[in-house]
C-alpha positions in Angstrom: 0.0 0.0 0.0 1.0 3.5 -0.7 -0.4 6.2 1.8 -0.2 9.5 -0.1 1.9 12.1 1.2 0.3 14.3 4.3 -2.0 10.8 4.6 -2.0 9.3 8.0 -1.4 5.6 7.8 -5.1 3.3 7.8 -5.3 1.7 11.2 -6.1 -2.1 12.0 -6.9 -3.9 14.4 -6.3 -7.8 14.1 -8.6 -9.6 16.7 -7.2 -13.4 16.3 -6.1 -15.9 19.6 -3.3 -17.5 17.5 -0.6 -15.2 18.3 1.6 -16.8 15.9 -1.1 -15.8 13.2 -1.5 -12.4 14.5 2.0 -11.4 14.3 2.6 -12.2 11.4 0.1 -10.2 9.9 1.0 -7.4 12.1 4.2 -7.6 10.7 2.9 -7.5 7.2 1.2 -4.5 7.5 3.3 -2.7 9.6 5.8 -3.4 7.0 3.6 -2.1 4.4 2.8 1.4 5.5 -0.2 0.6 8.2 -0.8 1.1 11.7 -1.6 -2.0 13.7 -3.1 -1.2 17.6 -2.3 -3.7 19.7 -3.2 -7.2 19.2 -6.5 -8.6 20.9 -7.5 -11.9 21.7 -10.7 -11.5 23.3 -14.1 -9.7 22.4 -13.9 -7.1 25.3 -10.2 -6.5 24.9 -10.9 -5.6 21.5 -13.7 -3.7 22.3 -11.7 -1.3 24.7 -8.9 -0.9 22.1 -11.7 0.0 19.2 -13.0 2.7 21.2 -9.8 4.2 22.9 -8.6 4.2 19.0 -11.0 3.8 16.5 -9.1 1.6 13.6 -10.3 1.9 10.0 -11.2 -1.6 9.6 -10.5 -4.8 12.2 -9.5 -8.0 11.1 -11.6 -11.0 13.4 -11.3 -14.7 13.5 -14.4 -16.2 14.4 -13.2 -18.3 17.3 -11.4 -16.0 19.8 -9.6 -17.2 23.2 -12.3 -18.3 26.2 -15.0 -19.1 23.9 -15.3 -15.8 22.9 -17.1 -15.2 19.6 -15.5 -12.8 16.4 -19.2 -13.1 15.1 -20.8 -11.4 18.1 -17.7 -9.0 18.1 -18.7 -7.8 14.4 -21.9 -7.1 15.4 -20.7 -4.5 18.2 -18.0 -3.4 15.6 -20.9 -2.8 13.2 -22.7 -1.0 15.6 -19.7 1.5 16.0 -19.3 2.2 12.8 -16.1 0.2 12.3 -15.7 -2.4 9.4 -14.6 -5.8 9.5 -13.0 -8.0 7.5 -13.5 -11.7 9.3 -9.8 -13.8 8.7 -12.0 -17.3 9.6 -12.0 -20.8 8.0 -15.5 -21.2 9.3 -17.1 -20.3 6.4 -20.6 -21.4 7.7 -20.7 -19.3 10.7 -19.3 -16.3 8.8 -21.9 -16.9 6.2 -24.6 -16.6 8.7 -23.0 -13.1 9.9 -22.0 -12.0 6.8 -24.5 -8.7 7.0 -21.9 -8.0 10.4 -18.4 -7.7 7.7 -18.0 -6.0 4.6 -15.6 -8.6 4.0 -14.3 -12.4 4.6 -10.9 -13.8 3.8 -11.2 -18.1 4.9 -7.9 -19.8 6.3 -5.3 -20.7 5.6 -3.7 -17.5 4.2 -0.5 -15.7 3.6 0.2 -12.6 5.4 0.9 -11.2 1.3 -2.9 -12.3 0.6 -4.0 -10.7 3.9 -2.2 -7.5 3.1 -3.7 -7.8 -1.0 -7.1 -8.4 0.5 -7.0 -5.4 2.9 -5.5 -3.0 0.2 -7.9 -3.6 -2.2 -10.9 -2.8 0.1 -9.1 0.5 1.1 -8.6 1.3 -2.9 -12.2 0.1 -3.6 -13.1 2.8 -0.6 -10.9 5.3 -2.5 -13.5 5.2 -5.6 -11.4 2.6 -7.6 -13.7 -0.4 -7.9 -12.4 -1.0 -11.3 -9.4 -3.3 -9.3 -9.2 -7.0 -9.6 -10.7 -8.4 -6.4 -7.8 -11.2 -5.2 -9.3 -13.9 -6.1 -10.2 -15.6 -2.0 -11.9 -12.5 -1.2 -15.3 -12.4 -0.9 -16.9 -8.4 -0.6 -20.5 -8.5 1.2 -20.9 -5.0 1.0 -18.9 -1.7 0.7 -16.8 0.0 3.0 -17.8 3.3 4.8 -16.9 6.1 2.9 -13.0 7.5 3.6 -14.9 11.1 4.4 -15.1 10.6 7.8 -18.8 9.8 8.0 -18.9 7.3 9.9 -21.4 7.4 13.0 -20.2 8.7 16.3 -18.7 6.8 18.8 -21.1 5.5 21.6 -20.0 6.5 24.9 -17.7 4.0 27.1 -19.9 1.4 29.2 
């Protein structure tokens, strides 16, 4: 990704409870020009992180650490305002919360088709749909608008 001079950096926040998983893409985008927030494992963690910075798009397995569930998680992040783009092999249960992401990308991965996946989004956002979609990706519906229109932030619980 290129991030235009004067442009801050898109933030993201990877919600996954395989670490090994998570820091690699971290790495990736971090690597690539983006800002990563720390990495959550948990649907409350994540939660607090979203609101004390609210990332431009967060990347959610479905299973999370403690039984928590990246499907439930969506549907807050939904409620916020925030996209998500779920990173699960569990393509029934994302299919059934599919109207909760703009976006799934099913296991196994490379960090490289993470990163392609994520960019493209961003540049579909940036009024350039004429891009080839990589080819795993599967768009439910568009991003928010770069503008900043996105709804407020609900206060803190």
């Amino acid at each position: 990704m290129t991030t235009p001079v004067n442009a801050a950096p898109k933030v993201l926040l990877i919600v996954e409870d395989q670490l090994l998983i998570a820091m690699s893409l971290q790495d990736e985008f971090e690597d690539n020009g983006y800002r990563v927030l720390e990495l959550a494992t948990r649907h409350q963690e994540a939660l607090t992180m979203a609101r004390a910075t609210r990332p431009d798009l967060a990347l959610v397995n479905i299973d999370l650490e403690g039984d928590d569930d990246g499907a439930a998680l969506a549907w807050d992040f939904r409620a916020m305002g925030i996209p998500v783009l779920f990173i699960s092999g569990q393509r029934d249960v994302v299919e059934l919360a599919r109207e909760a992401a703009v976006a799934s990308l099913p296991k196994p991965y490379s960090p490289a088709e993470m990163r392609q996946a994520v960019d493209y989004l961003f540049r579909h956002e940036n009024g350039r749909p004429w891009l080839a979609c990589p080819e795993r990706l599967s768009v439910f519906r568009p991003m928010p608008t770069g503008d900043g229109a996105r709804p407020p932030m609900p206060d803190a619980a």
